[in-house]
C-alpha positions in Angstrom: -36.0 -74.3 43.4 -39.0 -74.9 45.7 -40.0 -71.5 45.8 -42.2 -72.3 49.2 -39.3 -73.8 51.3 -40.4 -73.0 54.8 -36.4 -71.6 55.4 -36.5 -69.1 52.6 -40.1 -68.1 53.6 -38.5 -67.6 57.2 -36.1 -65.3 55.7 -38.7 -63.1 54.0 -40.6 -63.2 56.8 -37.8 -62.1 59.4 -37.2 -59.1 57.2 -40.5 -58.0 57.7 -40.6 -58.2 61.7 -37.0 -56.7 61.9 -38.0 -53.8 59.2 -41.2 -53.1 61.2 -40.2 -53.6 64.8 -36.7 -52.9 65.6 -35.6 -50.6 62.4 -33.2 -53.0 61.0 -33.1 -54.8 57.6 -30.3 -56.9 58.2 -31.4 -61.3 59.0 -28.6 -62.0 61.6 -27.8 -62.3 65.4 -26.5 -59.3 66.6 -23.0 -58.5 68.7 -22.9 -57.3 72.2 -19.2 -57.3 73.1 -19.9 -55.1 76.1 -24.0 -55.2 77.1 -24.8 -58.6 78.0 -29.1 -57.4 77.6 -30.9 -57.3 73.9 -33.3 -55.0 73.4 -35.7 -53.8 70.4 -33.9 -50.5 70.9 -30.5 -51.7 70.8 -30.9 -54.2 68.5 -30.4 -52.6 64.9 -26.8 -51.4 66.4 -25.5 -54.3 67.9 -26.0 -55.5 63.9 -24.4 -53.2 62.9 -21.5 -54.2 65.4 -21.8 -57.7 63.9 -21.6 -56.1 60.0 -18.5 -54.3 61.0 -16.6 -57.3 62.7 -16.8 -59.0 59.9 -15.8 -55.7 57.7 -12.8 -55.2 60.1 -11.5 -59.5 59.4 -12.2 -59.0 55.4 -8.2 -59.8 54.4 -5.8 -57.8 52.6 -5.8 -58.0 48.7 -9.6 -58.8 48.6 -11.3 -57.2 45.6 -14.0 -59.4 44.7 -16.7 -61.2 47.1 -19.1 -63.2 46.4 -21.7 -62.9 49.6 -23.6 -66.1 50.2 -27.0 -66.0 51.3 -26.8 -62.2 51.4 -30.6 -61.6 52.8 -31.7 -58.0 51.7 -28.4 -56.8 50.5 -27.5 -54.1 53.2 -23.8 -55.7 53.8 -23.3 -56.1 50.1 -24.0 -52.4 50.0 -21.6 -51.7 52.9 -18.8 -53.7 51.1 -19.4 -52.0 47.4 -19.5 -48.8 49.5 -16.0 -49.6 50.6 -14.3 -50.6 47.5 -14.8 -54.6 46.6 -17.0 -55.7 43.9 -19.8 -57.8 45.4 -22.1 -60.8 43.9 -24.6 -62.0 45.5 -26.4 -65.8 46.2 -29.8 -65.6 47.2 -32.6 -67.9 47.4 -36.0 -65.5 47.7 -37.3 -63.7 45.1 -38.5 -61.2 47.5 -35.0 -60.6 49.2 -33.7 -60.8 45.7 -35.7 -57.8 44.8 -34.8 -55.8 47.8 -30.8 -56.5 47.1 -31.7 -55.4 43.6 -32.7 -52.2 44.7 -29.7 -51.4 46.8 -26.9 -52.6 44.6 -24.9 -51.5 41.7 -25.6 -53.0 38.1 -21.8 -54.3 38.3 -23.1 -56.7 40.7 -24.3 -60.2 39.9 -26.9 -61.4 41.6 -27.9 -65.2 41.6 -31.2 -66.5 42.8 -30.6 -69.8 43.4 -29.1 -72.1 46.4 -25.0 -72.3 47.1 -24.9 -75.7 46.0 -27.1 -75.0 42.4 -24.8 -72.2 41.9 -23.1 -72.0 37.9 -20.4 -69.3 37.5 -16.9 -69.4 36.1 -15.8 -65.8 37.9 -13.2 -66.6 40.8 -13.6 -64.9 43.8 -11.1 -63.7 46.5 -13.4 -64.2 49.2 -16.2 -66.4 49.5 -18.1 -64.8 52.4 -21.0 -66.5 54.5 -22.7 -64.5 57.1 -25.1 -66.8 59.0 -25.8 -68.5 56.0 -23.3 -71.8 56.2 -26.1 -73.5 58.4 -27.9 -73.8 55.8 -26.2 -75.5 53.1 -25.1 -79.0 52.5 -21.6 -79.4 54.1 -19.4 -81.7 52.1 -20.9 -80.3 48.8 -20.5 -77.1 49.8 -17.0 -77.3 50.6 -16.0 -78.5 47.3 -17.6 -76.6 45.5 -16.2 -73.2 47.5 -13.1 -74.7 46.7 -13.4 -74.3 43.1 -14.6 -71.4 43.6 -11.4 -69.5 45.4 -8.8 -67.6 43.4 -5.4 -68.7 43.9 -4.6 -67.8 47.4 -8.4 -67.3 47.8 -10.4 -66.9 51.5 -13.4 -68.2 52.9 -14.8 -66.2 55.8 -17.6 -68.1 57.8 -19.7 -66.3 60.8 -22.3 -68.5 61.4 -23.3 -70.8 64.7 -22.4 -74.4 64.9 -23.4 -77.3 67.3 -21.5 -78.8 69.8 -21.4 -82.2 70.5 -22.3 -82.3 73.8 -24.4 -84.0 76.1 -28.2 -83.1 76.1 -31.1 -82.4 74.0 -31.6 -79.3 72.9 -34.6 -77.1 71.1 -32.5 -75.1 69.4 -32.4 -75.8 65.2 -29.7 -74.9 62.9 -25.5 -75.0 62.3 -23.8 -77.9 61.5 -22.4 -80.1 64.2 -18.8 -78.6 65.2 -17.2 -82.1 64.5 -18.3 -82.8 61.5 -17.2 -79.3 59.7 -13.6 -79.8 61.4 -13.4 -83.2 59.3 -15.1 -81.8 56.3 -12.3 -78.6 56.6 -9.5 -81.3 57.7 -10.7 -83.3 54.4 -9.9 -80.0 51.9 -7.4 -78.1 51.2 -8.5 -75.2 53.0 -6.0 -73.7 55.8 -7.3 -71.9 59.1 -6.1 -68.3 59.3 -8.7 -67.0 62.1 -10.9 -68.6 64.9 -12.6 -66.0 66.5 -15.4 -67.6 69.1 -18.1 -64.7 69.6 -20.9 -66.8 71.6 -21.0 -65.2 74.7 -21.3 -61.9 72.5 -24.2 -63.4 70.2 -25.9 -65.1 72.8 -28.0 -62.1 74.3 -29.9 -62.5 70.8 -32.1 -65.7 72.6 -32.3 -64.1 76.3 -34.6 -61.4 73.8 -36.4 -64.1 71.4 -37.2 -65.6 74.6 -38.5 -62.7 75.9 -40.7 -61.9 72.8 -42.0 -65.4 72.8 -43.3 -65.0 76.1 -44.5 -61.5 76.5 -45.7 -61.3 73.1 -46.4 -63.9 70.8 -47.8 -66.5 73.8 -50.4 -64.7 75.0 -51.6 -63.2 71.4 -51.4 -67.2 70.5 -53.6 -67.9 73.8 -56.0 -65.2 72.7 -56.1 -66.3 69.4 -57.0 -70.1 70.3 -59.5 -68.0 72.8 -61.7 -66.2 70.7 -61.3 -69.2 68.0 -62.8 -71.3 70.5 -65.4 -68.8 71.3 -67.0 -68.0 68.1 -66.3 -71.5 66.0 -66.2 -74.4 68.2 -66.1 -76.7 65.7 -63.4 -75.4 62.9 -61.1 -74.5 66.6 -61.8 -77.9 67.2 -60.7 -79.8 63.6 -57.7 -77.4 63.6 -56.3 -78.8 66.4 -57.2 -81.9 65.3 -55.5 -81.2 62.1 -52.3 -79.7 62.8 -51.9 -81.3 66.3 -48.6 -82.8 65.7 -47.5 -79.2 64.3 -49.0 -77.4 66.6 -47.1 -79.7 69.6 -44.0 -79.1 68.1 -44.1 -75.1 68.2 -44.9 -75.4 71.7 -42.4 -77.8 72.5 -39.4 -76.1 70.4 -40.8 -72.3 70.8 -42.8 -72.2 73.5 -40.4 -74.2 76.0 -38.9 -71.6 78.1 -35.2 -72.8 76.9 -35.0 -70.8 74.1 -32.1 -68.6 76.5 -28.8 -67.3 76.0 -27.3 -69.6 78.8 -28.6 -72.7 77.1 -26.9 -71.1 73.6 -24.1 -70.7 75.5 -24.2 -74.4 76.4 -25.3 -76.2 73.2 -24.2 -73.9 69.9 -20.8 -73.0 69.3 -21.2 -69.0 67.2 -17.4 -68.4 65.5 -15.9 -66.2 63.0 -13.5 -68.6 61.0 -11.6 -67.4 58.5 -9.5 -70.1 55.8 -7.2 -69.6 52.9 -6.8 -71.7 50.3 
Protein backbone atom coordinates (compact mmCIF):
# COMPACT_ATOMS: atom_id res chain seq x y z
CA UNK A 1 0.00 0.00 0.00
CA UNK A 2 1.26 3.42 -1.01
CA UNK A 3 1.31 4.78 2.24
CA UNK A 4 1.32 8.56 0.57
CA UNK A 5 -1.75 8.17 -1.70
CA UNK A 6 -2.97 11.71 -1.91
CA UNK A 7 -6.85 10.17 -1.12
CA UNK A 8 -5.86 8.52 2.20
CA UNK A 9 -3.76 11.63 3.05
CA UNK A 10 -7.12 13.56 2.36
CA UNK A 11 -8.75 11.52 4.82
CA UNK A 12 -6.29 12.17 7.56
CA UNK A 13 -6.28 15.47 6.83
CA UNK A 14 -10.19 16.09 6.81
CA UNK A 15 -10.17 14.54 10.29
CA UNK A 16 -8.06 17.18 11.46
CA UNK A 17 -10.07 20.29 10.01
CA UNK A 18 -13.52 18.65 11.06
CA UNK A 19 -11.89 17.75 14.74
CA UNK A 20 -10.63 21.32 15.08
CA UNK A 21 -13.25 23.41 13.37
CA UNK A 22 -16.68 22.20 13.57
CA UNK A 23 -16.36 19.50 16.65
CA UNK A 24 -16.93 16.48 14.60
CA UNK A 25 -14.74 13.32 13.94
CA UNK A 26 -16.81 11.79 11.61
CA UNK A 27 -15.30 12.13 7.27
CA UNK A 28 -18.74 12.35 5.51
CA UNK A 29 -21.43 14.81 4.05
CA UNK A 30 -23.87 15.58 6.42
CA UNK A 31 -28.00 15.31 6.28
CA UNK A 32 -30.31 18.23 6.31
CA UNK A 33 -33.76 16.78 5.75
CA UNK A 34 -35.30 19.98 6.99
CA UNK A 35 -32.49 23.14 6.85
CA UNK A 36 -31.60 23.60 3.38
CA UNK A 37 -28.18 26.09 4.99
CA UNK A 38 -24.75 24.29 6.36
CA UNK A 39 -23.14 25.78 8.88
CA UNK A 40 -19.85 25.10 11.14
CA UNK A 41 -22.37 25.14 13.97
CA UNK A 42 -24.74 22.77 12.60
CA UNK A 43 -22.58 20.71 10.97
CA UNK A 44 -21.38 17.98 13.57
CA UNK A 45 -25.38 17.24 13.97
CA UNK A 46 -26.61 17.06 10.68
CA UNK A 47 -23.74 13.97 10.78
CA UNK A 48 -25.02 12.69 13.21
CA UNK A 49 -28.49 12.76 11.17
CA UNK A 50 -26.52 11.07 8.39
CA UNK A 51 -25.00 8.17 11.08
CA UNK A 52 -28.41 7.54 12.26
CA UNK A 53 -30.20 7.17 8.78
CA UNK A 54 -28.09 4.63 8.03
CA UNK A 55 -28.46 3.06 11.76
CA UNK A 56 -32.34 3.23 11.32
CA UNK A 57 -32.02 1.09 7.34
CA UNK A 58 -29.37 -1.55 9.01
CA UNK A 59 -31.80 -4.85 8.30
CA UNK A 60 -33.26 -7.29 10.60
CA UNK A 61 -31.05 -10.35 11.63
CA UNK A 62 -27.77 -8.35 11.12
CA UNK A 63 -25.13 -9.32 13.68
CA UNK A 64 -21.95 -8.87 12.14
CA UNK A 65 -20.67 -5.81 9.91
CA UNK A 66 -17.85 -5.33 8.33
CA UNK A 67 -17.59 -1.23 7.89
CA UNK A 68 -15.62 -0.37 4.82
CA UNK A 69 -13.49 2.58 4.85
CA UNK A 70 -14.68 3.32 8.36
CA UNK A 71 -12.48 6.78 8.79
CA UNK A 72 -11.93 7.28 12.63
CA UNK A 73 -14.14 4.61 13.85
CA UNK A 74 -17.03 6.81 15.49
CA UNK A 75 -19.91 4.77 13.52
CA UNK A 76 -18.22 1.52 14.28
CA UNK A 77 -18.46 2.61 17.87
CA UNK A 78 -22.13 3.59 17.48
CA UNK A 79 -22.93 0.11 15.94
CA UNK A 80 -20.93 -2.09 18.71
CA UNK A 81 -22.73 0.31 21.12
CA UNK A 82 -25.93 -1.08 19.70
CA UNK A 83 -25.39 -4.74 19.62
CA UNK A 84 -23.51 -5.93 16.16
CA UNK A 85 -20.03 -6.96 16.14
CA UNK A 86 -18.11 -4.63 13.84
CA UNK A 87 -14.74 -5.04 11.69
CA UNK A 88 -13.26 -2.51 10.19
CA UNK A 89 -11.27 -1.76 6.56
CA UNK A 90 -9.17 1.09 6.62
CA UNK A 91 -6.51 2.43 4.64
CA UNK A 92 -4.44 5.14 7.10
CA UNK A 93 -2.38 4.28 9.66
CA UNK A 94 -3.39 7.34 11.43
CA UNK A 95 -7.23 6.76 11.16
CA UNK A 96 -6.33 3.23 12.02
CA UNK A 97 -4.99 4.33 15.25
CA UNK A 98 -7.80 6.54 16.11
CA UNK A 99 -10.44 3.50 15.36
CA UNK A 100 -8.11 1.50 17.62
CA UNK A 101 -8.65 3.60 20.39
CA UNK A 102 -12.44 3.70 20.24
CA UNK A 103 -13.20 0.02 19.61
CA UNK A 104 -13.52 -3.16 21.34
CA UNK A 105 -10.62 -5.86 21.04
CA UNK A 106 -13.47 -8.26 19.56
CA UNK A 107 -13.14 -6.08 16.56
CA UNK A 108 -10.88 -6.71 13.66
CA UNK A 109 -9.41 -4.10 12.12
CA UNK A 110 -7.74 -4.27 8.65
CA UNK A 111 -5.40 -1.76 7.30
CA UNK A 112 -5.40 -2.24 3.92
CA UNK A 113 -7.75 -1.31 0.65
CA UNK A 114 -11.30 -3.16 -0.05
CA UNK A 115 -10.02 -4.81 -2.96
CA UNK A 116 -6.40 -6.24 -1.00
CA UNK A 117 -8.63 -7.37 1.72
CA UNK A 118 -7.92 -11.48 2.94
CA UNK A 119 -10.56 -12.80 5.46
CA UNK A 120 -12.58 -16.02 5.55
CA UNK A 121 -15.25 -14.51 8.26
CA UNK A 122 -18.81 -13.91 6.40
CA UNK A 123 -20.53 -10.95 7.19
CA UNK A 124 -24.25 -10.13 7.32
CA UNK A 125 -23.77 -6.76 6.14
CA UNK A 126 -21.13 -5.27 4.14
CA UNK A 127 -21.56 -1.55 4.92
CA UNK A 128 -19.96 1.40 2.94
CA UNK A 129 -20.51 4.87 4.09
CA UNK A 130 -19.04 7.27 1.52
CA UNK A 131 -16.42 4.99 0.94
CA UNK A 132 -17.79 2.96 -2.47
CA UNK A 133 -16.36 6.01 -4.53
CA UNK A 134 -13.40 4.97 -3.91
CA UNK A 135 -12.86 1.54 -4.80
CA UNK A 136 -12.59 -0.33 -8.05
CA UNK A 137 -16.19 -1.21 -9.14
CA UNK A 138 -16.27 -4.51 -10.94
CA UNK A 139 -13.63 -5.97 -8.48
CA UNK A 140 -15.27 -4.74 -5.75
CA UNK A 141 -18.50 -6.22 -6.43
CA UNK A 142 -17.19 -9.63 -6.66
CA UNK A 143 -15.34 -9.73 -4.14
CA UNK A 144 -18.44 -8.24 -1.64
CA UNK A 145 -20.09 -11.10 -3.09
CA UNK A 146 -18.00 -13.63 -1.51
CA UNK A 147 -17.97 -11.86 1.12
CA UNK A 148 -22.01 -11.97 2.14
CA UNK A 149 -23.43 -14.69 4.42
CA UNK A 150 -26.17 -16.51 2.91
CA UNK A 151 -28.95 -14.05 2.64
CA UNK A 152 -26.33 -11.42 3.29
CA UNK A 153 -26.77 -7.30 2.64
CA UNK A 154 -24.77 -4.73 1.20
CA UNK A 155 -25.70 -1.16 2.37
CA UNK A 156 -24.07 1.67 0.14
CA UNK A 157 -24.47 5.58 1.08
CA UNK A 158 -22.22 7.20 -1.00
CA UNK A 159 -22.59 9.86 -4.17
CA UNK A 160 -22.58 8.75 -7.68
CA UNK A 161 -22.37 10.56 -11.15
CA UNK A 162 -24.88 11.06 -13.47
CA UNK A 163 -24.58 10.91 -16.85
CA UNK A 164 -25.63 13.98 -17.99
CA UNK A 165 -24.77 16.68 -20.16
CA UNK A 166 -21.89 19.09 -18.94
CA UNK A 167 -18.60 19.29 -17.45
CA UNK A 168 -18.37 19.33 -14.06
CA UNK A 169 -15.55 20.21 -11.25
CA UNK A 170 -16.73 18.06 -8.96
CA UNK A 171 -14.36 14.54 -8.38
CA UNK A 172 -15.52 11.32 -6.98
CA UNK A 173 -18.54 8.37 -7.24
CA UNK A 174 -18.73 6.16 -9.90
CA UNK A 175 -20.85 6.96 -12.93
CA UNK A 176 -24.64 5.97 -12.07
CA UNK A 177 -24.72 3.68 -15.28
CA UNK A 178 -22.04 1.91 -14.95
CA UNK A 179 -22.77 0.62 -11.13
CA UNK A 180 -26.41 -0.32 -12.41
CA UNK A 181 -24.66 -2.74 -15.01
CA UNK A 182 -21.96 -3.86 -12.60
CA UNK A 183 -25.22 -4.55 -9.85
CA UNK A 184 -27.34 -5.96 -13.03
CA UNK A 185 -24.16 -8.26 -13.79
CA UNK A 186 -24.18 -9.98 -9.94
CA UNK A 187 -26.32 -11.53 -8.07
CA UNK A 188 -27.13 -8.96 -5.88
CA UNK A 189 -30.98 -7.91 -5.43
CA UNK A 190 -32.19 -4.24 -4.62
CA UNK A 191 -34.11 -3.95 -1.42
CA UNK A 192 -33.87 -0.01 -0.83
CA UNK A 193 -33.24 3.12 -3.08
CA UNK A 194 -33.33 5.90 -0.99
CA UNK A 195 -32.12 9.27 -3.08
CA UNK A 196 -30.95 11.90 -0.26
CA UNK A 197 -29.25 14.66 -2.70
CA UNK A 198 -31.27 17.42 -2.08
CA UNK A 199 -30.64 16.58 1.75
CA UNK A 200 -26.66 16.23 1.25
CA UNK A 201 -26.37 18.87 -1.10
CA UNK A 202 -26.18 21.90 1.46
CA UNK A 203 -22.60 20.24 2.33
CA UNK A 204 -21.03 22.24 -1.07
CA UNK A 205 -23.33 25.53 -0.70
CA UNK A 206 -20.71 25.54 2.82
CA UNK A 207 -17.29 24.17 1.13
CA UNK A 208 -18.07 26.81 -1.20
CA UNK A 209 -18.44 29.28 1.21
CA UNK A 210 -15.15 28.29 3.09
CA UNK A 211 -13.26 28.30 -0.11
CA UNK A 212 -14.16 31.70 -0.64
CA UNK A 213 -14.25 33.47 2.61
CA UNK A 214 -11.49 31.56 3.99
CA UNK A 215 -9.03 29.64 2.23
CA UNK A 216 -8.95 32.24 -1.08
CA UNK A 217 -7.88 35.11 0.50
CA UNK A 218 -5.36 33.27 3.10
CA UNK A 219 -4.05 31.69 -0.42
CA UNK A 220 -3.92 35.41 -1.92
CA UNK A 221 -2.09 36.51 1.16
CA UNK A 222 0.10 33.80 1.13
CA UNK A 223 1.23 34.27 -2.64
CA UNK A 224 1.40 38.13 -1.28
CA UNK A 225 3.88 38.10 1.26
CA UNK A 226 5.70 35.18 -0.77
CA UNK A 227 6.07 37.57 -3.42
CA UNK A 228 7.20 40.21 -1.14
CA UNK A 229 9.97 38.80 0.74
CA UNK A 230 11.40 36.06 -1.94
CA UNK A 231 10.86 37.12 -5.42
CA UNK A 232 12.65 34.62 -6.86
CA UNK A 233 11.67 31.10 -4.99
CA UNK A 234 7.66 32.86 -5.39
CA UNK A 235 8.70 33.04 -8.80
CA UNK A 236 10.22 29.16 -9.50
CA UNK A 237 7.21 27.86 -7.48
CA UNK A 238 4.92 28.97 -9.79
CA UNK A 239 6.93 28.01 -12.37
CA UNK A 240 7.17 24.63 -10.81
CA UNK A 241 3.88 23.60 -9.86
CA UNK A 242 2.06 25.76 -12.47
CA UNK A 243 0.00 23.05 -13.96
CA UNK A 244 -0.92 22.01 -10.18
CA UNK A 245 -1.46 25.11 -9.04
CA UNK A 246 -4.00 25.83 -12.28
CA UNK A 247 -5.83 22.96 -11.53
CA UNK A 248 -6.74 23.94 -7.74
CA UNK A 249 -7.98 27.14 -9.03
CA UNK A 250 -9.81 25.73 -11.72
CA UNK A 251 -11.55 22.69 -9.69
CA UNK A 252 -11.49 24.60 -6.13
CA UNK A 253 -11.42 27.90 -6.68
CA UNK A 254 -14.22 28.06 -9.63
CA UNK A 255 -17.21 29.33 -7.83
CA UNK A 256 -19.24 25.99 -8.95
CA UNK A 257 -18.36 24.10 -6.15
CA UNK A 258 -22.51 24.63 -5.05
CA UNK A 259 -25.18 22.67 -3.91
CA UNK A 260 -27.37 23.43 -7.08
CA UNK A 261 -24.66 22.22 -9.37
CA UNK A 262 -24.49 18.89 -6.92
CA UNK A 263 -27.85 18.74 -7.34
CA UNK A 264 -27.41 18.69 -11.14
CA UNK A 265 -24.29 16.54 -11.75
CA UNK A 266 -23.96 13.80 -8.58
CA UNK A 267 -26.60 11.51 -7.82
CA UNK A 268 -26.13 10.88 -3.43
CA UNK A 269 -28.36 7.45 -2.59
CA UNK A 270 -28.78 5.13 0.18
CA UNK A 271 -29.03 1.58 -1.64
CA UNK A 272 -29.44 -1.21 0.12
CA UNK A 273 -29.01 -5.12 -1.77
CA UNK A 274 -29.47 -8.62 -0.57
CA UNK A 275 -27.87 -11.35 -1.86
Amino acid sequence: MNKYDSKVIGLDVGLLIGKFFMDTEDLHYGYWPHEKIATAQNFAAAQQRYSQLIIDHIPDGVQRILDVGSGSGNLAKKLIGLGYQVDCVIPSEFLEEKVQEKLDENSIIHLCKFEELETTIPYDLILFSESFQYVRLIESVQKIENLLSPNGHLLICDVFHKNVPGKSSMRGGHRWDYFEEAIQNSQLKLVKDLDITEETAPTYDFLNQLLTDVAGPIADMSGTYLNDKYPKLAKLVKWKFRNKLDRINRVWFSGELTGENFIKFKSYRLLIYKI
